[in-house]
C-alpha positions as CSV (number, residue, x, y, z in Angstrom):
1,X,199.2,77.4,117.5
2,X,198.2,80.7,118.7
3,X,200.3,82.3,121.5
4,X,197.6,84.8,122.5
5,X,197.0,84.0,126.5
6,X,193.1,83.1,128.1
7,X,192.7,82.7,131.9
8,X,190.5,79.5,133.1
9,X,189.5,78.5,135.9
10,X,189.4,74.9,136.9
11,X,190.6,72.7,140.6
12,X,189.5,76.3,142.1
13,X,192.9,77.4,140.6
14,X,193.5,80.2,137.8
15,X,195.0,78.7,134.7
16,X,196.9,80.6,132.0
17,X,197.1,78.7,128.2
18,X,198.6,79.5,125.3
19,X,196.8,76.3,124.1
20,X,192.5,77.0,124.3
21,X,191.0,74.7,126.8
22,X,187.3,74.6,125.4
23,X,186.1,72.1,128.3
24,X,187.2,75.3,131.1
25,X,185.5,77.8,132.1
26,X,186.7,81.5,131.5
27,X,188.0,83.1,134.8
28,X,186.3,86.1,135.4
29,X,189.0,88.5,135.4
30,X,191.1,88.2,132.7
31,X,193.9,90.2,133.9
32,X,194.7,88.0,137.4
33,X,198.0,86.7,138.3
34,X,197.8,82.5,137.2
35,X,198.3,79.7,139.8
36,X,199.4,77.5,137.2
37,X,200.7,78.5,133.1
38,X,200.2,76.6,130.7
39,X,202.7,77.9,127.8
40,X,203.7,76.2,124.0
41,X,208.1,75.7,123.5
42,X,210.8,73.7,123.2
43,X,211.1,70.3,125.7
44,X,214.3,68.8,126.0
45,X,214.4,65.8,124.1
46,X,216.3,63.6,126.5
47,X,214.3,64.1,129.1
48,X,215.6,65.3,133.2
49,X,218.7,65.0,134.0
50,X,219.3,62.6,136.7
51,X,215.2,61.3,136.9
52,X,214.8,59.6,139.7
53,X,211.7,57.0,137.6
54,X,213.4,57.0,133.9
55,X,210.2,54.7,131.5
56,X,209.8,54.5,128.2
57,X,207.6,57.1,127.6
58,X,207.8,59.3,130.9
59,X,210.9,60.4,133.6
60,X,210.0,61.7,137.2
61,X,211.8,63.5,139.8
62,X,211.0,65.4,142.9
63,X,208.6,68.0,141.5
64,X,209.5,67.5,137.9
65,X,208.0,65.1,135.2
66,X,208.5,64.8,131.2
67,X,206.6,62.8,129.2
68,X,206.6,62.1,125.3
69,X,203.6,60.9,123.5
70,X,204.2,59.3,120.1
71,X,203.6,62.0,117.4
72,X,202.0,64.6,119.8
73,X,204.1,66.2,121.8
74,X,206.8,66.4,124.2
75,X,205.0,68.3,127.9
76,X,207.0,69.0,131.1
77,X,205.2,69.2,134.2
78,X,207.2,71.6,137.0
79,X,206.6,72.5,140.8
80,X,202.8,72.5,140.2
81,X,202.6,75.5,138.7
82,X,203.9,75.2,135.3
83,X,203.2,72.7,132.0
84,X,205.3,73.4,128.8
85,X,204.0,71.8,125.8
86,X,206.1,70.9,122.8
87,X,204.1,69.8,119.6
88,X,204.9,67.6,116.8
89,X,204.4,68.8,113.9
90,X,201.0,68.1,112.4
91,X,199.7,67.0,116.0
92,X,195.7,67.5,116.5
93,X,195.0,69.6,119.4
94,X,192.2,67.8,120.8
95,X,194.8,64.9,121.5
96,X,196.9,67.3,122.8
97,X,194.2,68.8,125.2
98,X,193.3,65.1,126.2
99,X,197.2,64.8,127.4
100,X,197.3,67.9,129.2
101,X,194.0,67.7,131.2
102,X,194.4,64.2,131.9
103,X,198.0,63.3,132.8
104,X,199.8,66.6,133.4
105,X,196.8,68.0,135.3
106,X,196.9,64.7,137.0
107,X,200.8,65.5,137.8
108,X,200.5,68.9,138.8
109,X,197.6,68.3,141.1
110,X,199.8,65.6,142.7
111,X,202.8,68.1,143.2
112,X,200.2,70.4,144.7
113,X,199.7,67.6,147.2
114,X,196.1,66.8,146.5
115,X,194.7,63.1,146.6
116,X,193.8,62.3,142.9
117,X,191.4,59.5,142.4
118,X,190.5,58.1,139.1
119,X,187.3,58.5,139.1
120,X,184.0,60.9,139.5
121,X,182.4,63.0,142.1
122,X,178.8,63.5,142.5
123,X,176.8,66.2,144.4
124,X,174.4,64.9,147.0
125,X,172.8,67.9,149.2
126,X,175.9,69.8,151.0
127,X,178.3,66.1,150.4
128,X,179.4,64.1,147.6
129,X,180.1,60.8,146.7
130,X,183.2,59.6,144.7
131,X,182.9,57.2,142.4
132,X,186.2,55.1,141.6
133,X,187.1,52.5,139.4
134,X,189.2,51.1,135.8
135,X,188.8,52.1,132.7
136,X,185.6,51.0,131.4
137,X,183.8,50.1,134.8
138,X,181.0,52.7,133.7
139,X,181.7,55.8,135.7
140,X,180.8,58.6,133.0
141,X,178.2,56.4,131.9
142,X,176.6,56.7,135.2
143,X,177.9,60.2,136.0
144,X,176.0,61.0,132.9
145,X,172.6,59.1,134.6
146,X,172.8,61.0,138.0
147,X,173.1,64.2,136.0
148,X,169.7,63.2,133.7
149,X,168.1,62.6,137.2
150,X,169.3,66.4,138.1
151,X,172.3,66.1,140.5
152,X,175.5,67.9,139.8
153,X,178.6,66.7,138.7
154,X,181.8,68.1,140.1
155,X,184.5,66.2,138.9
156,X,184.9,63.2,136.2
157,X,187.7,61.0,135.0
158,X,190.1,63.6,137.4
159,X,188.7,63.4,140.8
160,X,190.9,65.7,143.0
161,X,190.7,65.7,146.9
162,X,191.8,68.3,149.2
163,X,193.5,67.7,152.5
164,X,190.6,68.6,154.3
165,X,188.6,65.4,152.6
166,X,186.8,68.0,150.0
167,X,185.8,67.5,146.2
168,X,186.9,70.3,144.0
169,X,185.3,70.9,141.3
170,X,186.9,69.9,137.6
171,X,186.1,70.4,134.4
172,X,182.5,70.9,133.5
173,X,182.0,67.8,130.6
174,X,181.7,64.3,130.6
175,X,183.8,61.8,128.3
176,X,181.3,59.1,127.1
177,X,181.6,56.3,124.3
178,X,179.3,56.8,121.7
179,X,177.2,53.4,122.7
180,X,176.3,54.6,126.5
181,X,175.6,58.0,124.9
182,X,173.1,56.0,122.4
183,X,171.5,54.4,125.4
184,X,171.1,57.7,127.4
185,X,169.6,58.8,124.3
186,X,171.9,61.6,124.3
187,X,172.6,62.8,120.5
188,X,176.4,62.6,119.9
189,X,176.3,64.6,116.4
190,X,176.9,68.0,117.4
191,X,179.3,66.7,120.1
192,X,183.1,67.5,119.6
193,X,185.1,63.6,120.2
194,X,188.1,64.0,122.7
195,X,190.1,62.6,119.9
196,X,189.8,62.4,116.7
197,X,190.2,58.3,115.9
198,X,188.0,56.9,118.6
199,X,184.2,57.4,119.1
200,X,184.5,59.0,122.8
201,X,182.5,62.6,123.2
202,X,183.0,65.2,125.1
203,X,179.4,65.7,126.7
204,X,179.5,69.6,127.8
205,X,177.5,69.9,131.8
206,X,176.2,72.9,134.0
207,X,178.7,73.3,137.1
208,X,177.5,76.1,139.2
209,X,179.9,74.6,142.0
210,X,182.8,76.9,142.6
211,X,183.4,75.3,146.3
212,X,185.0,72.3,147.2
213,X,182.5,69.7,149.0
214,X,183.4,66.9,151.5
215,X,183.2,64.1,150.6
216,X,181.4,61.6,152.0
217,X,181.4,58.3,150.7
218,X,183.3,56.6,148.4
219,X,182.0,53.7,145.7
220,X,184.4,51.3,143.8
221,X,182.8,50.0,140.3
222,X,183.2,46.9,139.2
223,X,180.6,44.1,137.2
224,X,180.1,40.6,137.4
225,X,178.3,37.3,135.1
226,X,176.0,36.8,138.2
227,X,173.2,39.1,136.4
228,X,172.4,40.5,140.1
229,X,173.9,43.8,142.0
230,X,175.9,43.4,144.3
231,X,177.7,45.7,147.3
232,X,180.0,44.8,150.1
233,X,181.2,47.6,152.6
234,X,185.1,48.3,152.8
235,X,186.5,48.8,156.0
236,X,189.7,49.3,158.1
237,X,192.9,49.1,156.0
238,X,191.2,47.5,152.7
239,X,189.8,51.4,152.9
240,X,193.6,52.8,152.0
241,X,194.2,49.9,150.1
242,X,191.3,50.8,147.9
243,X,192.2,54.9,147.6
244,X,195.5,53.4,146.5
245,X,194.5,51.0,143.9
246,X,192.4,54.0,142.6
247,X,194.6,56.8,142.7
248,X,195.1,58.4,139.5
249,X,198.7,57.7,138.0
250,X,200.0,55.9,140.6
251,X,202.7,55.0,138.7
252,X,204.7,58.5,138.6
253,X,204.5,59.3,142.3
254,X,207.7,57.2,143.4
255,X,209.2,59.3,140.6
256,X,207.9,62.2,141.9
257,X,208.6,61.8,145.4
258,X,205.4,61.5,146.5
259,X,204.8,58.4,148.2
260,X,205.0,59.4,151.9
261,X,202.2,62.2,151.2
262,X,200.3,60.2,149.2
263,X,199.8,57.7,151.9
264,X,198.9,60.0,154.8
265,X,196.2,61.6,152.2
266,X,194.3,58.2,151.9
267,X,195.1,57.3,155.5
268,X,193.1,61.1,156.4
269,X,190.0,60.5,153.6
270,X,190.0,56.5,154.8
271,X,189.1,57.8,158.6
272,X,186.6,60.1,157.3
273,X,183.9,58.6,155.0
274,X,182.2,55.2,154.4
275,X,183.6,53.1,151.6
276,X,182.4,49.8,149.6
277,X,182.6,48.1,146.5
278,X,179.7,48.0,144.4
279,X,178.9,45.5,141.2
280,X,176.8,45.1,138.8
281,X,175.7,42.7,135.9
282,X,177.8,42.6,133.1
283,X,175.2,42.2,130.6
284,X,172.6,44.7,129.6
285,X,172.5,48.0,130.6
286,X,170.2,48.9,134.2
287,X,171.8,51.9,134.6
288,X,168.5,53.2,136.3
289,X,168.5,50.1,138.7
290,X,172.0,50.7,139.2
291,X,171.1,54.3,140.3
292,X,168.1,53.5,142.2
293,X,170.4,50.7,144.2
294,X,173.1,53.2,144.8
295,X,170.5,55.7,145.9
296,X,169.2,53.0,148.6
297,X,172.5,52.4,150.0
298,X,173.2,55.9,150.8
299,X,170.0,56.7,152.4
300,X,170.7,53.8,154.4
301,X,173.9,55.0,155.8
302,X,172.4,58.3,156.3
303,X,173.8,60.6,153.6
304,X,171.1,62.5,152.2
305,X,170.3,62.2,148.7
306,X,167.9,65.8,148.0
């Protein structure tokens, strides 16, 4: 791997790589001091000393976190401002970009004290709207159907929320399966795959957002054998309960000594924005009903939608 240094910009910070980032955006001026490095050496293999979370394949402690990934590397994730990756040998750099921009960003965005939702955020007039749910409840697939319809995406898969209840803006691609790409008749063949043994794409978008947004609303996926769409509003407590369940590696924060900020994070964006849980049919695909009925609830609780 090369050692030769490129500045990108991504979370509205400035971010250093030995390692090139292809999904981020070049930062304008090349020669600025980082908010965050990225560099390639050696990880201890044992982990922290003393973690405070010790798991199999990750250790935490108050602004440190190590991680090992079978047969890709070894990473270590300091005071928000640093990741050190340390390579097997033979290990494919997309795999290894899919680790760092997904868990260690995660980590480091936590230590920076930002609410990270697993999830998307979509730009409606001067809001957006944060959609949350499990893997495989459909949110790039219908990230991917709001952008065909012309609305901007600002964040997907990493969904990072400022204390002031804003959005900022991610990466600029979507991660799609082949099969929802298919249906959006999007063409997958020239598309790079964020790793190399599953059929996931990385599905490049236009993000001319370089401000954080409020957010406004917040919609938990979820489907059901009914064949009808459903949606039921989230209120009071069930509101934090909900940020919590879909906060983005939950797991590390006790590690990470995080908890007590976490909670008055979700308790601020809970006060702030309406909240339900929406499902649809789990067979077929009406992603455009789906959009349309989404569309319909927010004009109803009078977020603008144009």
């Amino acid at each position: 791997m090369k050692k030769d240094v490129t500045l990108y910009q991504a979370f509205g910070f400035t971010i250093s790589s030995e390692l090139k980032l292809p999904p981020l955006p070049l930062a304008e001026n090349q020669q600025a001091r980082p908010d965050i490095t990225i560099t390639v050496g050696p990880v201890d293999r044992n982990g922290l000393q003393n973690p405070a979370m010790n798991e199999e394949w990750y250790q935490a402690s108050p602004m440190q976190f190590w991680m090992y990934i079978d047969d890709i590397a070894w990473f270590m994730v300091t005071n928000g401002n640093s990741i050190v990756i340390d390579p097997e040998e033979g290990a494919d750099e997309q795999t290894i970009r899919l680790y760092l921009l997904g868990s260690c960003m995660g980590v480091i965005l936590h230590q920076r004290k930002f609410l990270v939702i697993h999830g998307n955020a979509i730009r409606f007039a001067d809001r957006c709207v944060v959609f949350a749910g499990p893997s495989g409840a459909g949110k790039s697939t219908l990230a991917a159907a709001f952008h065909q319809r012309g609305y901007d995406i600002l964040a997907d898969d990493v969904c990072a929320i400022d204390m002031d209840g804003r959005a900022v803006p991610s990466f600029p691609q979507l991660k799609l399966w082949h099969d929802a790409a298919e249906k959006l008749e999007i063409n997958t063949s020239d598309l790079e795959r964020i790793r190399v043994e599953v059929e996931k794409f990385a599905f490049p978008i236009q993000q001319l957002l370089p401000e954080p947004i409020p957010v406004a609303a917040v919609y938990i996926l979820s489907s059901n054998n009914k064949g009808t769409f459903d949606i039921k509003t989230i209120d009071g407590m069930k509101k934090f309960e909900s940020l919590m369940d879909n906060t983005y590696r939950m797991l590390f924060l006790d590690g990470l000594g995080l908890k007590p900020a976490h909670f008055q994070l979700c308790s601020q964006l809970a006060g702030r924005i309406h909240m339900a849980c929406i499902s649809r049919p789990d067979s077929g695909f009406e992603l455009n009903r789906l959009v349309d009925f989404i569309l319909s609830d927010l004009q109803d609780k009078g977020i603008p939608v144009s």
